[in-house]
N, C-alpha and C positions, 0 to 999 in steps of 0.2 A: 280290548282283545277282539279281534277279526274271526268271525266264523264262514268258516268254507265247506259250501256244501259238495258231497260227489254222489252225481246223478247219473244213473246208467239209462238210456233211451230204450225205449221198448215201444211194445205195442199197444198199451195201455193206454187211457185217457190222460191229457192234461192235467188232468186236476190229481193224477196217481203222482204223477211227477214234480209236483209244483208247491202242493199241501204244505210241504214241511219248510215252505220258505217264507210262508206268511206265520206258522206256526211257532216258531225257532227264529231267531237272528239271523240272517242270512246277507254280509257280506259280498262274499262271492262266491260263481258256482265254476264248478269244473264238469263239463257237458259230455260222458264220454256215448261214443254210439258205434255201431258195429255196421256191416255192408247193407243190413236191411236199413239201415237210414236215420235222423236225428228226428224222426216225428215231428217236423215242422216247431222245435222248438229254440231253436237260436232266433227265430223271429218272434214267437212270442215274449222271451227272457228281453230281446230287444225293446217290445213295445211296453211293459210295463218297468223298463228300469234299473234292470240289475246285472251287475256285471257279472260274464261270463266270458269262458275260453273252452272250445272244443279240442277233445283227445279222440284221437280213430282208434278203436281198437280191432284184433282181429278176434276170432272165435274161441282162443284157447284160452288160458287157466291163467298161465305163463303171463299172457303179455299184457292180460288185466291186471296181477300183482302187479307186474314192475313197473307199469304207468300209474298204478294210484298210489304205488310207493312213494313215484318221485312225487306225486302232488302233495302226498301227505306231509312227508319233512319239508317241503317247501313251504307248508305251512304252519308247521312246528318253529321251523325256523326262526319265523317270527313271531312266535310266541303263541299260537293258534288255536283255535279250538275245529277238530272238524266232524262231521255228521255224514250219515252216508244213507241215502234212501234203499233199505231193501225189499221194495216195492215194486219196482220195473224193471224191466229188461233181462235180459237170459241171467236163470238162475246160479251157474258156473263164473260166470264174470263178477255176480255181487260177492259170491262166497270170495274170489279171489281178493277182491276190495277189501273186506273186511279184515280178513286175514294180514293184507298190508296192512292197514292201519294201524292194526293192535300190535305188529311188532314192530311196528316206524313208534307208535307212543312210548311202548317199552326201550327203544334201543335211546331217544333223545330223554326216558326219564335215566337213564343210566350213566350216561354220557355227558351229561350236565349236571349243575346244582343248583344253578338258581329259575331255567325255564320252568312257566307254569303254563301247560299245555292241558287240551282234554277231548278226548274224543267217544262220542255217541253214536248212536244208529238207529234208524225211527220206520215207522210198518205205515202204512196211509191205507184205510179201510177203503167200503166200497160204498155207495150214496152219493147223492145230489152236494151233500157236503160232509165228506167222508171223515170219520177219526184218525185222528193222528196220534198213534202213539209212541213212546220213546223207553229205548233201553241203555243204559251205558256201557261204553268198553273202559275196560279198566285192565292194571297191570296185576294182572292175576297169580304172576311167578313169582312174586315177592314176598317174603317172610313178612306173616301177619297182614298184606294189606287183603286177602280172602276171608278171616274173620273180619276185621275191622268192618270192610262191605256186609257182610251177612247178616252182622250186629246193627248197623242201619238203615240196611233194607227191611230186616223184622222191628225196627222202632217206630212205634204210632205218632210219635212225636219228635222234633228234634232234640238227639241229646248233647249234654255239655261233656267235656273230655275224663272229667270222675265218673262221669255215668260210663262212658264208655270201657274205660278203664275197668270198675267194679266189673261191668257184662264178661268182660273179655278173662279177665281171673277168675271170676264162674266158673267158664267153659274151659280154659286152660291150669288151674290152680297152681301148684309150683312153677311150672315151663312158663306161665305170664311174664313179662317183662316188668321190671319196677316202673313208678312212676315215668320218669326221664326220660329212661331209655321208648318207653308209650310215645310223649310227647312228641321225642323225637323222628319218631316212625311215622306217626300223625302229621306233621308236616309234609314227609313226601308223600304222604298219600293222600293228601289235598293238594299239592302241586301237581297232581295228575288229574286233579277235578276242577282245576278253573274254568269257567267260562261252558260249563256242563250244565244244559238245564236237567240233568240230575241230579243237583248238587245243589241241595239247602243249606246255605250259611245264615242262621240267623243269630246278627251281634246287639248285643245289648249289654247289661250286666256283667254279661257271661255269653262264650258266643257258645252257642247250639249248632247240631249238622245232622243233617239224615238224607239220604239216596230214596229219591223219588222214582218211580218210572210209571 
């Protein structure tokens, strides 16, 4: 699975911009920059190696959706995973990215049955070698997959799908789903966490899962 990063240019350091590509898998980048300019970074992405493609955007809300729209399912498409730095460049552009994503991921987990796609978004602190941290987007509108995340995000360890299952009829008692019908909700809602590094699969005996961030 290919992970594509979408980097907004700002005025920030290099290293605000860059962090999450040594941090994370990084494929390719999608470069977008506005009239104040791409910070000198199509030449650096050139000199260490990694592919990228610039999008111009203008200043508004609008035209940042619909350009990280298309880059998104472009990368769904092929089955993708993508990241989105919310660290740089104007504030109103990243919100609009984001916002595409998370309904580009919902509309192809919808629309499909076998794409396993997954898309994140990561904060790059401030220092000589700055933190990098990472939150996941997930499909939030979907019956059950907002327990199922909240149940793994509060699990100190990864749990197996009876663990899951027991937590989940705790919290829900009657209204829980039986076994099966669990299982079968668990699938998509791991089809929507592939290639997530928030997304612990750990298989052995028994596979285990917990949401890291």
């Amino acid at each position: 699975m290919e992970t594509t990063h979408l980097i907004l240019a700002g005025a920030e350091e290099h290293r605000a911009h860059l962090a999450g590509l040594s941090k994370f898998k990084a494929d390719n980048v999608v470069l977008f920059f506005t009239e104040a300019g791409d910070a000198g970074l199509p030449e650096f992405l050139e000199s260490i190696g990694v592919p990228f493609r610039s999008v111009r955007l203008n200043d508004s809300y609008l035209d940042a959706y619909l350009k990280a729209s298309y880059e998104a399912a472009a990368a769904f498409t092929k089955q993708g995973s993508v990241g989105i730095n919310m660290s740089t460049g104007p504030a109103v552009s990243r919100t609009a990215m984001e916002d595409a994503i998370r309904i580009q991921l919902y509309h192809f987990l919808h629309h499909t049955s076998t794409d396993e796609i997954s898309a994140f978004k990561y904060f790059v602190g401030h220092g000589e070698e700055p933190l990098v941290s990472v939150a996941p987007i997930w499909d939030f509108a979907t019956y059950l997959h907002n327990d199922i995340f909240e149940i793994l995000i509060a699990a100190q360890t990864p749990m197996t799908l009876a663990q899951m299952h027991r937590a989940l009829t705790r919290v829900m008692g009657r209204e829980a789903p039986k076994w099966e019908a669990f299982r079968k909700t668990f699938r998509e809602f791991k089809r929507a966490f592939k290639g997530s590094p928030c997304f612990v699969e750990v298989v052995g005996k028994g596979p285990r899962y917990q949401i890291i961030a």
